[in-house]
Backbone and ligand atoms as CSV (ligand in chain L), in Angstrom:
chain,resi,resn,atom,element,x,y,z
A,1,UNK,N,N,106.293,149.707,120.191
A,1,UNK,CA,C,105.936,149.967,118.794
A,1,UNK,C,C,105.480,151.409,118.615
A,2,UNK,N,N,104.717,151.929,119.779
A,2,UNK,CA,C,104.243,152.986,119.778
A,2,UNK,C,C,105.730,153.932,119.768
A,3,UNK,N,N,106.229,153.522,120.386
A,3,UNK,CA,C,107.597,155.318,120.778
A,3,UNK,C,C,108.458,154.798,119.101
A,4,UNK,N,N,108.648,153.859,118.481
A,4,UNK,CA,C,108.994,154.052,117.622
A,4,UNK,C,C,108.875,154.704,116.252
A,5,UNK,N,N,106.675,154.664,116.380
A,5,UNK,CA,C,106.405,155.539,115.172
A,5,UNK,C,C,106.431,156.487,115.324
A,6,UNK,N,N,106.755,157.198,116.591
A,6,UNK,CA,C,106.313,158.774,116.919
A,6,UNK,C,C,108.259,158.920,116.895
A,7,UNK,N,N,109.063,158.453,117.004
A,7,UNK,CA,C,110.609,158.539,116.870
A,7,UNK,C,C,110.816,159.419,114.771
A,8,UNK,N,N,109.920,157.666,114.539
A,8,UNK,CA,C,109.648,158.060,113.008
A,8,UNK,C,C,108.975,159.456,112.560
A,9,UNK,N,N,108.032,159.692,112.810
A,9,UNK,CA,C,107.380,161.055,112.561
A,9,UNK,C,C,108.072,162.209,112.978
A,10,UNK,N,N,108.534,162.399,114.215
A,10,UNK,CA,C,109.318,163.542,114.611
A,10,UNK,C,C,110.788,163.364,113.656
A,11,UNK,N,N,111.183,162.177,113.281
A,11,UNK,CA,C,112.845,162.400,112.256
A,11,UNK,C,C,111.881,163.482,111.271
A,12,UNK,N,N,110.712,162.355,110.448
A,12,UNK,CA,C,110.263,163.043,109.849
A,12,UNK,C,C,109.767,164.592,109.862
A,13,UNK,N,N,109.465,164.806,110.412
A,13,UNK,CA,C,109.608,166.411,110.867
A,13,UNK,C,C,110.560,167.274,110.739
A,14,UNK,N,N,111.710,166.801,111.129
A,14,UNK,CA,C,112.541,167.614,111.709
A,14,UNK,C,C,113.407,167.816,110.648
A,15,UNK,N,N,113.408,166.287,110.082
A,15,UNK,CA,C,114.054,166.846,108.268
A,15,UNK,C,C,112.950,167.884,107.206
A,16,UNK,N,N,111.602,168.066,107.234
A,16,UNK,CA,C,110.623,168.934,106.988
A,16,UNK,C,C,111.142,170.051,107.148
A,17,UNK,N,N,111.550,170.409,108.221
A,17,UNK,CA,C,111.942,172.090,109.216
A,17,UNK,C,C,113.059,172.043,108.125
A,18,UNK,N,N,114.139,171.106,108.383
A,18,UNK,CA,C,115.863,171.433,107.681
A,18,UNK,C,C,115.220,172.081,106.467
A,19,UNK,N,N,114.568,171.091,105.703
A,19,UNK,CA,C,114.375,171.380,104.213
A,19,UNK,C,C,113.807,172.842,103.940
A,20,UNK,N,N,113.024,172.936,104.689
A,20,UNK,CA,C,111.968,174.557,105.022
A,20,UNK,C,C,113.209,175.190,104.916
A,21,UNK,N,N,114.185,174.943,105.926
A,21,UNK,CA,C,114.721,176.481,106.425
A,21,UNK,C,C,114.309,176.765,107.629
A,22,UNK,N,N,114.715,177.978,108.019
A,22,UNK,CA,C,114.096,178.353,109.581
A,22,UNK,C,C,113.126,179.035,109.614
A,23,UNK,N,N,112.603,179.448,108.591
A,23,UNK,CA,C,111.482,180.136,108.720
A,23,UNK,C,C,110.318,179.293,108.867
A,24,UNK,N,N,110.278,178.002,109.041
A,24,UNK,CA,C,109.496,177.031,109.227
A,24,UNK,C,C,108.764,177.241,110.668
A,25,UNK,N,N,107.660,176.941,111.181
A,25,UNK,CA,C,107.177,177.684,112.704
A,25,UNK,C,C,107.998,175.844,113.206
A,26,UNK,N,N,107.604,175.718,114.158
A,26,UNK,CA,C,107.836,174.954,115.554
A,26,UNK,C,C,107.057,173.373,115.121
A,27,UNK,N,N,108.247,172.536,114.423
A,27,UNK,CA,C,107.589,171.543,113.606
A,27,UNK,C,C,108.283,170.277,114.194
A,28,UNK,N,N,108.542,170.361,115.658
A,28,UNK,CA,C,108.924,169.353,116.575
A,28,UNK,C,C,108.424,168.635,116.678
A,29,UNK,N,N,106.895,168.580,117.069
A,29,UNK,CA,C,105.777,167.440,116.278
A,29,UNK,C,C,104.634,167.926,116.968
A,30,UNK,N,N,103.293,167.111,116.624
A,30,UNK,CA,C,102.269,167.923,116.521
A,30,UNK,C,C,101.792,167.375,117.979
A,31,UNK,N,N,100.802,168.379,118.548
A,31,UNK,CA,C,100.301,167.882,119.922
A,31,UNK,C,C,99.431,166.245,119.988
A,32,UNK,N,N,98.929,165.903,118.795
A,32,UNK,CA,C,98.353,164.696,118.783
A,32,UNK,C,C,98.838,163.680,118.464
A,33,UNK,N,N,100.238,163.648,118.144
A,33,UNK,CA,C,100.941,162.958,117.958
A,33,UNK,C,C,101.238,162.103,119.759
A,34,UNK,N,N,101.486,162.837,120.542
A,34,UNK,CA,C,101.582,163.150,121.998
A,34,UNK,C,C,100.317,161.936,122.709
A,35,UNK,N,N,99.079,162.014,122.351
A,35,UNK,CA,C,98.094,161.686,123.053
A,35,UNK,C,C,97.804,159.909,122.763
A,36,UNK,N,N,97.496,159.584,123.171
A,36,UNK,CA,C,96.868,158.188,123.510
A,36,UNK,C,C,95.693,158.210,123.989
A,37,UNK,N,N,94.737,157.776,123.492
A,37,UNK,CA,C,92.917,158.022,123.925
A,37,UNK,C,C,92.545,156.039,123.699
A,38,UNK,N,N,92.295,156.015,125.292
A,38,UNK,CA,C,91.752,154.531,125.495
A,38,UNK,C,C,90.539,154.899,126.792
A,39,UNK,N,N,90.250,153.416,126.521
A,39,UNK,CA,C,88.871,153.544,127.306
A,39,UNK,C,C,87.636,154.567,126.999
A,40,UNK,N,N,87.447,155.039,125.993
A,40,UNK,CA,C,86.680,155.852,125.594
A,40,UNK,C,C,85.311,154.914,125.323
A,41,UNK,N,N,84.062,156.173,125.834
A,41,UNK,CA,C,82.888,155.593,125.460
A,41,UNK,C,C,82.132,156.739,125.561
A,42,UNK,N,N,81.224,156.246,125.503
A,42,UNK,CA,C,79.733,157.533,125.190
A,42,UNK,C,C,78.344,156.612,125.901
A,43,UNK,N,N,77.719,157.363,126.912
A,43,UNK,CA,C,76.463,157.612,127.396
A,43,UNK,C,C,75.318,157.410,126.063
A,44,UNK,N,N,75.230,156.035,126.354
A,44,UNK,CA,C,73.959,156.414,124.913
A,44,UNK,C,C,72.369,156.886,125.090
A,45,UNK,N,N,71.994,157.350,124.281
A,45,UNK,CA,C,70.964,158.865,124.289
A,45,UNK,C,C,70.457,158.386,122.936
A,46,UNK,N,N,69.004,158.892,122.857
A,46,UNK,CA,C,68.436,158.935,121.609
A,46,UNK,C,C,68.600,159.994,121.254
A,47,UNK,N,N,68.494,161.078,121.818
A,47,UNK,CA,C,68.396,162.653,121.527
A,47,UNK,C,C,69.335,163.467,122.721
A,48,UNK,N,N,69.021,165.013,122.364
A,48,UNK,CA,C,69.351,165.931,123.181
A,48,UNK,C,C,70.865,165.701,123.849
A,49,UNK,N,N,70.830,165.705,125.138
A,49,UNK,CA,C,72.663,165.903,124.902
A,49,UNK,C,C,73.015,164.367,125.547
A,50,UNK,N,N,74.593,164.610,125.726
A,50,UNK,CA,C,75.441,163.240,126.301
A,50,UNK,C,C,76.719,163.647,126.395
A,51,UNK,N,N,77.638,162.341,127.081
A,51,UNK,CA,C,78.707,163.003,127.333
A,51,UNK,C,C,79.652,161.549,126.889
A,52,UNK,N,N,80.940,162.438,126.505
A,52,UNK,CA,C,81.872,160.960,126.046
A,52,UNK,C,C,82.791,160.543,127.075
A,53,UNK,N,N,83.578,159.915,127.489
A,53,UNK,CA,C,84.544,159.527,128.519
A,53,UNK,C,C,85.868,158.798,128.007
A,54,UNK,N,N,87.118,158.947,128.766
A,54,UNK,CA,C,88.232,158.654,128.339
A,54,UNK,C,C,89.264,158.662,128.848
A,55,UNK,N,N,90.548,157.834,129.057
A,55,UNK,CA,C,91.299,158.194,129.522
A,55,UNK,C,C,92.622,158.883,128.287
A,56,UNK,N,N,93.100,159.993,128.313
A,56,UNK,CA,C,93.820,160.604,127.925
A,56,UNK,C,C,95.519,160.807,128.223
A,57,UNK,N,N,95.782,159.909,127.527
A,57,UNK,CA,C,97.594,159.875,128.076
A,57,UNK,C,C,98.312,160.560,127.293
A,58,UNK,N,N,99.379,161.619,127.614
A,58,UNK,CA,C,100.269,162.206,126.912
A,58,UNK,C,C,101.631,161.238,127.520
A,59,UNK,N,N,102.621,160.348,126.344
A,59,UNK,CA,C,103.385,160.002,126.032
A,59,UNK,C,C,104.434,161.043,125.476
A,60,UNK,N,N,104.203,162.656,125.823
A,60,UNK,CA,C,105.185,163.187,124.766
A,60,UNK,C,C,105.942,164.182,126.335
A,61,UNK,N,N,106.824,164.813,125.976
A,61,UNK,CA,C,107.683,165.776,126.968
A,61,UNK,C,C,106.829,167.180,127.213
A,62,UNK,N,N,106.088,167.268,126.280
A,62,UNK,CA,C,105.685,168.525,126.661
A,62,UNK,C,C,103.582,168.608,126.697
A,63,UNK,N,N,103.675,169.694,127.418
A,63,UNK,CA,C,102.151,169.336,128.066
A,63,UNK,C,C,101.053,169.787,126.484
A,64,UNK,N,N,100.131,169.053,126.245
A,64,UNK,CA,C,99.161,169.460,125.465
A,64,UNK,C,C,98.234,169.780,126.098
A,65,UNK,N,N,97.113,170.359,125.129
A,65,UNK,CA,C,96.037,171.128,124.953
A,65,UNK,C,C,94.958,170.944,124.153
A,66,UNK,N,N,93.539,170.365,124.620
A,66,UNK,CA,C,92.903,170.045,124.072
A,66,UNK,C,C,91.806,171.114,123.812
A,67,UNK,N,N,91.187,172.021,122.976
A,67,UNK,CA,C,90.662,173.306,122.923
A,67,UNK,C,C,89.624,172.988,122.735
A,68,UNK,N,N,89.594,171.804,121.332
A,68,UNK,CA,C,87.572,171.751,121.038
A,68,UNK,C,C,87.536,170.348,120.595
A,69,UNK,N,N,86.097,169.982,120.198
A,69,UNK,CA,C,86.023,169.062,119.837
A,69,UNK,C,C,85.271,168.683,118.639
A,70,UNK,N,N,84.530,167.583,118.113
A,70,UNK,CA,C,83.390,167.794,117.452
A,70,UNK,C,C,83.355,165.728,116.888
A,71,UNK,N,N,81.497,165.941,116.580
A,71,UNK,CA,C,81.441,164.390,115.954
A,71,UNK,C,C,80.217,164.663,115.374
A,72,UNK,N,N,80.346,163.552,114.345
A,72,UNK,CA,C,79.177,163.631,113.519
A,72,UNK,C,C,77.587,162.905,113.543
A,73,UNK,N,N,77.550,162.788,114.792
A,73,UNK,CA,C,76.952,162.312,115.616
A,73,UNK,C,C,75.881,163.278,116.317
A,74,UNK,N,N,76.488,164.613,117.091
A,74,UNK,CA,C,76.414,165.511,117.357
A,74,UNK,C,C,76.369,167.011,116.679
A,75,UNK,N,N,75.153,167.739,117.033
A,75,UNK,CA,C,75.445,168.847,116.251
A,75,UNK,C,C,76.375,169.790,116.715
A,76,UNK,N,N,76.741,169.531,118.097
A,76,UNK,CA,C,77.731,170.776,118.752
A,76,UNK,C,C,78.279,169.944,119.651
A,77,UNK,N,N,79.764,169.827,119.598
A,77,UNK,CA,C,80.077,169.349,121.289
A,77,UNK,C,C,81.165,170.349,121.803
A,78,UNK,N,N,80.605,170.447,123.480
A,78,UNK,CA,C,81.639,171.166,123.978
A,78,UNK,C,C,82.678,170.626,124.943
A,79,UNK,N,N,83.923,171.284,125.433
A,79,UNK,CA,C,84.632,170.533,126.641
A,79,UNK,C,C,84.072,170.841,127.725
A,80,UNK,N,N,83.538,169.896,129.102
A,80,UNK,CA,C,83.282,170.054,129.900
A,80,UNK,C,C,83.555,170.200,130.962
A,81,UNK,N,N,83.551,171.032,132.271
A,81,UNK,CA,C,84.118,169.831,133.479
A,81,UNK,C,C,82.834,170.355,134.467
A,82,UNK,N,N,83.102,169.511,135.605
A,82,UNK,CA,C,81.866,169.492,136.862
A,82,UNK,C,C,83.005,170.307,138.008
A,83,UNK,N,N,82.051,171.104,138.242
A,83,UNK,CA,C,82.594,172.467,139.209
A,83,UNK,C,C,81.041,172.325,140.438
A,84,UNK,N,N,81.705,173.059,141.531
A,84,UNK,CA,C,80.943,173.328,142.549
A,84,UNK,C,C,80.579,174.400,141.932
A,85,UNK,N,N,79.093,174.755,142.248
A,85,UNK,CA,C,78.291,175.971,142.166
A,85,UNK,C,C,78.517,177.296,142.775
A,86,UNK,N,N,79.254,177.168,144.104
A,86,UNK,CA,C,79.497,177.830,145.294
A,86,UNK,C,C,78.622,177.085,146.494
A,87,UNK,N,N,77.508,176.818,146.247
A,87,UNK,CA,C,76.208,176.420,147.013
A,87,UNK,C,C,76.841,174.613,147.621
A,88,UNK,N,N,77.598,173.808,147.039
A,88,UNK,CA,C,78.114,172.681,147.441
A,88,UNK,C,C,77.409,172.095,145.961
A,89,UNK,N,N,76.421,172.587,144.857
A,89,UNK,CA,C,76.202,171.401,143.752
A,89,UNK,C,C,76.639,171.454,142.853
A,90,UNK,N,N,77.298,170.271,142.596
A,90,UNK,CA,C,78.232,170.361,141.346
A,90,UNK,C,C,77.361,170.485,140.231
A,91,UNK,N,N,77.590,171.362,139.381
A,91,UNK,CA,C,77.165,171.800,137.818
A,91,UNK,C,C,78.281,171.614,136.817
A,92,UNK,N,N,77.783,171.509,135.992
A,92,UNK,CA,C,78.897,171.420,134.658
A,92,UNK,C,C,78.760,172.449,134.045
A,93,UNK,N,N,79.717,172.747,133.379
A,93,UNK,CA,C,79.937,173.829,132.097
A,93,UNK,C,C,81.409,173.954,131.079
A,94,UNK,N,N,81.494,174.894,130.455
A,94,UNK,CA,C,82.439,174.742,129.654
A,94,UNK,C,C,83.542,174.845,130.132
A,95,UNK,N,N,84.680,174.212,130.366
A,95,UNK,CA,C,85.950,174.269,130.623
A,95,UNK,C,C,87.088,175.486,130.518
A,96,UNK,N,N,87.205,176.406,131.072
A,96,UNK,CA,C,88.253,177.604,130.472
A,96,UNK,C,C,89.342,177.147,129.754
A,97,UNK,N,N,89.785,177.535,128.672
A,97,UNK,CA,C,90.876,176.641,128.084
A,97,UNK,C,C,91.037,175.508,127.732
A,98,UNK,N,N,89.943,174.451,128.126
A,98,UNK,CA,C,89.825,173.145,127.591
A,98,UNK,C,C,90.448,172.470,128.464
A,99,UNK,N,N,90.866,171.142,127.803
A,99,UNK,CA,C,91.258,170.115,128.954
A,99,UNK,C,C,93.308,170.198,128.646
A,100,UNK,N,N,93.774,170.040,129.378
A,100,UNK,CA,C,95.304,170.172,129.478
A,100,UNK,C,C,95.591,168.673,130.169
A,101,UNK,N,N,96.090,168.578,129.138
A,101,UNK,CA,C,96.874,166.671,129.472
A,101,UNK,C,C,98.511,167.455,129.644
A,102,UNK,N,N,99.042,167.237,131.204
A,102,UNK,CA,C,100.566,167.468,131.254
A,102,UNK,C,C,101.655,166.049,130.522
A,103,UNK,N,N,102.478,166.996,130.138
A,103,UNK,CA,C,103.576,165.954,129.567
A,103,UNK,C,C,103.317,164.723,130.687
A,104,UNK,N,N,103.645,163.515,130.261
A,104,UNK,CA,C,103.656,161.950,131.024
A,104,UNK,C,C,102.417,161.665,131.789
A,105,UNK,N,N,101.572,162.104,131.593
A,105,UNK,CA,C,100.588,162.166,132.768
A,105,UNK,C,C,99.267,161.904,131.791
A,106,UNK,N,N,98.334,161.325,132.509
A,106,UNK,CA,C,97.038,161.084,131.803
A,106,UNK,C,C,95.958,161.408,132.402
A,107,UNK,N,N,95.158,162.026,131.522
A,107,UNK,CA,C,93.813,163.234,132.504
A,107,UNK,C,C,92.717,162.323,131.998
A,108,UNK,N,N,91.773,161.781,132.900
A,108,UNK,CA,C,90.432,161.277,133.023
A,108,UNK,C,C,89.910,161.908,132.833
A,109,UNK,N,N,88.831,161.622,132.019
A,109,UNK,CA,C,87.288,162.390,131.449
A,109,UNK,C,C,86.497,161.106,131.972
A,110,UNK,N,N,85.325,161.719,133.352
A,110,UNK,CA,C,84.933,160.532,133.824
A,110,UNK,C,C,83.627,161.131,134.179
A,111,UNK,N,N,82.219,160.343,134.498
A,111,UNK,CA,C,81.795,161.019,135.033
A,111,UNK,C,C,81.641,161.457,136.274
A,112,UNK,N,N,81.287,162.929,136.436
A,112,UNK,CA,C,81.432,163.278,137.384
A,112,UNK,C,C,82.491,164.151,137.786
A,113,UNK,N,N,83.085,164.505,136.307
A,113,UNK,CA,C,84.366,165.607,135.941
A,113,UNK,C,C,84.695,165.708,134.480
A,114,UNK,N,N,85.660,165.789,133.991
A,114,UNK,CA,C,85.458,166.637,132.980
A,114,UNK,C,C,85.102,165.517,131.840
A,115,UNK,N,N,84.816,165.882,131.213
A,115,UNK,CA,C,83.683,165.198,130.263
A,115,UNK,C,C,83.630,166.004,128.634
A,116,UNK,N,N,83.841,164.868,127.324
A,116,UNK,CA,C,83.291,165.865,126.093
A,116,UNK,C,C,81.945,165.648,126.082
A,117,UNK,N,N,81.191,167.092,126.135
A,117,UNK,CA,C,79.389,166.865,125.941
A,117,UNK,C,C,79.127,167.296,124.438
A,118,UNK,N,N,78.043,165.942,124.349
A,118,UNK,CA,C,77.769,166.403,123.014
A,118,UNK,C,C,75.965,166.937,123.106
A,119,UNK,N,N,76.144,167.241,122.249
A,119,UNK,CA,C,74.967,167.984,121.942
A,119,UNK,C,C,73.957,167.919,120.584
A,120,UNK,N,N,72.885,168.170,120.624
A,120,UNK,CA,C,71.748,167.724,119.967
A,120,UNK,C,C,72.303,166.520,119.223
A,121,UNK,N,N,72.684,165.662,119.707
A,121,UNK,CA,C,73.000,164.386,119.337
A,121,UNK,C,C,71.655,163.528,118.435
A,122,UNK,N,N,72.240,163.088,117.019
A,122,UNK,CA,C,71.745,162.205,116.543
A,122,UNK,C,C,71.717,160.702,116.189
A,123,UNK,N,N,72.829,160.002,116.720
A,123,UNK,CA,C,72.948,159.089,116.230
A,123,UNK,C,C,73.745,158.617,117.176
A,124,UNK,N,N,73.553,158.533,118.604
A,124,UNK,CA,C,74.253,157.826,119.859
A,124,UNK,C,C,72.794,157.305,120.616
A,125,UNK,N,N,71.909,156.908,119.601
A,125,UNK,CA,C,70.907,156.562,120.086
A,125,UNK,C,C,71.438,154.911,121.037
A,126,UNK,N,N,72.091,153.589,120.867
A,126,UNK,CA,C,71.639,152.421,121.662
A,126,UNK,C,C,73.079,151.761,121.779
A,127,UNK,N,N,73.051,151.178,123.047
A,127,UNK,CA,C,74.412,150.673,123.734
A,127,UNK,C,C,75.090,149.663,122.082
A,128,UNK,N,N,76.592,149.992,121.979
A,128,UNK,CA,C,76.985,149.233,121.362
A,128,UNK,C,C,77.662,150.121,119.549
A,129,UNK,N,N,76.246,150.983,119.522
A,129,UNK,CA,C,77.098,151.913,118.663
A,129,UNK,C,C,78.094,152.798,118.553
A,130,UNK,N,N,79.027,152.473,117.186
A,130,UNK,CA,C,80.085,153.352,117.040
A,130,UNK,C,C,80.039,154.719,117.140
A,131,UNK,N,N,80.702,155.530,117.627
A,131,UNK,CA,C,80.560,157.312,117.746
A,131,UNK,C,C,81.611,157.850,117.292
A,132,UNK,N,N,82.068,158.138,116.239
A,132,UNK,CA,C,83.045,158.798,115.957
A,132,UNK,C,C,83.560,160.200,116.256
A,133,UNK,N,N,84.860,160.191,117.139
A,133,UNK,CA,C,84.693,161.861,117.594
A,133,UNK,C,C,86.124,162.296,117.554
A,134,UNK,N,N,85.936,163.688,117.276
A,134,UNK,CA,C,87.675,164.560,117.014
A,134,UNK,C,C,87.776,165.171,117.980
A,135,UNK,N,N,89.306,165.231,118.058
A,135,UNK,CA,C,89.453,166.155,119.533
A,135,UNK,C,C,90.283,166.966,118.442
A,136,UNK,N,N,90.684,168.353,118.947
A,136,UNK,CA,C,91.470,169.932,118.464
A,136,UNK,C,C,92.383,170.001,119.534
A,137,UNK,N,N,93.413,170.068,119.280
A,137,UNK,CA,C,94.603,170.728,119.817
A,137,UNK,C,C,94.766,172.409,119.643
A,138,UNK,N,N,95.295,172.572,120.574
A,138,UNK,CA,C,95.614,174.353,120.500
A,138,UNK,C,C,96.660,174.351,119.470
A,139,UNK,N,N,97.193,173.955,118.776
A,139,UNK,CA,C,98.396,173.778,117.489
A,139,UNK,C,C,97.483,173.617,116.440
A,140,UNK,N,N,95.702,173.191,116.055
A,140,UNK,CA,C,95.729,173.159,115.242
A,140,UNK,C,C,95.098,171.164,114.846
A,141,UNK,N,N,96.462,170.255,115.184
A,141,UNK,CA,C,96.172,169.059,115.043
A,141,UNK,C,C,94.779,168.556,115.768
A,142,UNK,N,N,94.677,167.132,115.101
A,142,UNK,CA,C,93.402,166.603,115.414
A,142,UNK,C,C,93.511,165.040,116.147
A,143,UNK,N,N,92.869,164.789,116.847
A,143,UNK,CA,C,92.886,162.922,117.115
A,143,UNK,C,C,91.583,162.832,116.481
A,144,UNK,N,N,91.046,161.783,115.978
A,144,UNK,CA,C,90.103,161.129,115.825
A,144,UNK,C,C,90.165,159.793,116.025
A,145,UNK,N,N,88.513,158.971,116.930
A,145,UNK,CA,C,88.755,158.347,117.172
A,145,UNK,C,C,87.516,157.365,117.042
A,146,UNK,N,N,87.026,156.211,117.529
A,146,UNK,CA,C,85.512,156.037,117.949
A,146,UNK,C,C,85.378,155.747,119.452
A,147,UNK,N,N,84.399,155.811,119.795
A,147,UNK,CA,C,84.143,155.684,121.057
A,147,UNK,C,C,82.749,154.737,120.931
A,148,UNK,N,N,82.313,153.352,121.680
A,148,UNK,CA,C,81.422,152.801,122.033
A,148,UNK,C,C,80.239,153.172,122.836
A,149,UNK,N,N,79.355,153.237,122.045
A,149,UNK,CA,C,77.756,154.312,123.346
A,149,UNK,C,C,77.695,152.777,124.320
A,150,UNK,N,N,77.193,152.965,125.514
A,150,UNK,CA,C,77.160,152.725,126.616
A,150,UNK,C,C,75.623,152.628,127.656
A,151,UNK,N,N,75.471,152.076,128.329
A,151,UNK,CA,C,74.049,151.986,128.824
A,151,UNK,C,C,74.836,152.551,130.353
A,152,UNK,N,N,74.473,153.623,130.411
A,152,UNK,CA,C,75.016,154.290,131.766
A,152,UNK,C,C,73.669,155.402,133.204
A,153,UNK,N,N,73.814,154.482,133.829
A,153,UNK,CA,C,72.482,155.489,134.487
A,153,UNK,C,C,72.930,155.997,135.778
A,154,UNK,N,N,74.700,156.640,135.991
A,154,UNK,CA,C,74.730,156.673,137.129
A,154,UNK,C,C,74.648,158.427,136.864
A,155,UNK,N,N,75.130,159.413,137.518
A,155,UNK,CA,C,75.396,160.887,137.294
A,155,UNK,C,C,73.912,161.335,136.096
A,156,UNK,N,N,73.009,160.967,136.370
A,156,UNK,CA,C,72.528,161.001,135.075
A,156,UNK,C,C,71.916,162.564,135.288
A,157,UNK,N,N,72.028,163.192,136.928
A,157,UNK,CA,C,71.631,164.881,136.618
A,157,UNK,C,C,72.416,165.467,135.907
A,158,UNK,N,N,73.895,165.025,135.746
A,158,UNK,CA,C,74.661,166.030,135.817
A,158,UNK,C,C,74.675,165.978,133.941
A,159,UNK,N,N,73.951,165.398,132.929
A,159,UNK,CA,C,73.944,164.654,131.994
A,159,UNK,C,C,72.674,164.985,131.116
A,160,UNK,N,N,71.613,165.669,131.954
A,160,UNK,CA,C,70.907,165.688,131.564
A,160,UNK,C,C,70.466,167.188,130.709
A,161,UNK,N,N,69.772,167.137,129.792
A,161,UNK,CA,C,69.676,169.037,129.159
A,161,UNK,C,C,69.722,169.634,129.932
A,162,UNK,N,N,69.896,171.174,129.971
A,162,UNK,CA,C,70.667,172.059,131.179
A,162,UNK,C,C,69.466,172.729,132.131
A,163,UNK,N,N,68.536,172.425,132.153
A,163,UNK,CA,C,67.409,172.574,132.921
A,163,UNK,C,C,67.768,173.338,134.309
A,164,UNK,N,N,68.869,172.709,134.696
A,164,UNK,CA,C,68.978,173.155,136.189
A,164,UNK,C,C,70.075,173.951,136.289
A,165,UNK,N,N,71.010,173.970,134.960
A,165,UNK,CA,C,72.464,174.908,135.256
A,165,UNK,C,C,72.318,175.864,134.014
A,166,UNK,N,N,71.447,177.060,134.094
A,166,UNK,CA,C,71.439,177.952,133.402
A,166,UNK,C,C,72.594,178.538,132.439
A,167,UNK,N,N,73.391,178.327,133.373
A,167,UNK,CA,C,74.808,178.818,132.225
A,167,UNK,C,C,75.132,177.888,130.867
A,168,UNK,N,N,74.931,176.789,131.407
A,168,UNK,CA,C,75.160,175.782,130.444
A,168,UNK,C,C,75.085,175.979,128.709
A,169,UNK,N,N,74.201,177.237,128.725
A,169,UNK,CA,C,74.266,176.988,127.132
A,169,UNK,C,C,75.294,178.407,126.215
A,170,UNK,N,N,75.492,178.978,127.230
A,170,UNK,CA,C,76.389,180.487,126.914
A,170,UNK,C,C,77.686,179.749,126.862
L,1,CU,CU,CU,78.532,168.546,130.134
């Protein structure tokens, strides 16, 4: 059912471009069209930060790009991933370029790697609530989705305000 609406949308498209003309940019279809977001949830938090989780499948031929994010939940969220320090401790920080889902392939946001963190979070306060959150494509397009908060106490340094990884907020 799924490859059929995205069959539908890309005709649709592509008669869009005809009608345009060629001066139309690159209207093959949009990167979020591409993605599939299951298993998603959120670390629930009364305050201060958290992180969302997901598995991310691209169904499309060509590789996407996930650049930013955001929820209304949160006053700021960024893309994350967990990197060695040099020292052997893994720290988190912002992702160069964001997260890259290759064509057919599906990239985990788990903890303990890359991860959307949200920030001064208001309203992912208790297991069970809805979180509504957008992901940005480098094209521009958007997914939106919800994600379920979660009673999670494992990784909880790597989770916690940036106390110990100075970079964290640059
Ligand atoms: Cu983080």
């Amino acid at each position: 059912m799924k490859a059929r609406t995205r069959l539908v949308s890309t005709a649709v498209a592509s008669f869009a471009a005809l009608t345009l003309g060629s001066c139309a940019p690159d209207a093959s279809s949009a990167q979020s069209d591409s993605l599939v977001v299951r298993e998603q949830w959120v670390k629930a938090a009364g305050s201060g930060a958290t992180a969302a989780f997901a598995e991310l499948q691209n169904t499309g031929d060509d590789d996407v790009r996930i650049v930013g994010a955001s929820s209304p939940a949160a006053g700021h969220v960024e893309l994350h991933e967990v990197a060695d320090d040099g020292s052997g401790t893994p720290v988190m920080r912002e992702k160069d370029g964001g997260f890259v889902v290759p064509a057919g392939e599906t990239h985990l946001l788990a903890p303990g790697a890359d991860h959307v963190m949200l920030m001064d979070v208001t309203s992912v306060s208790s297991p069970g609530v809805d979180v509504e959150l957008t992901l940005e494509f480098e094209d521009g397009s958007r997914v939106t989705f919800t994600a379920q908060a979660r009673d999670f106490a494992g990784a909880q340094e790597h989770y916690a305000p940036a106390a110990s990884t100075p970079s964290h907020g640059g």
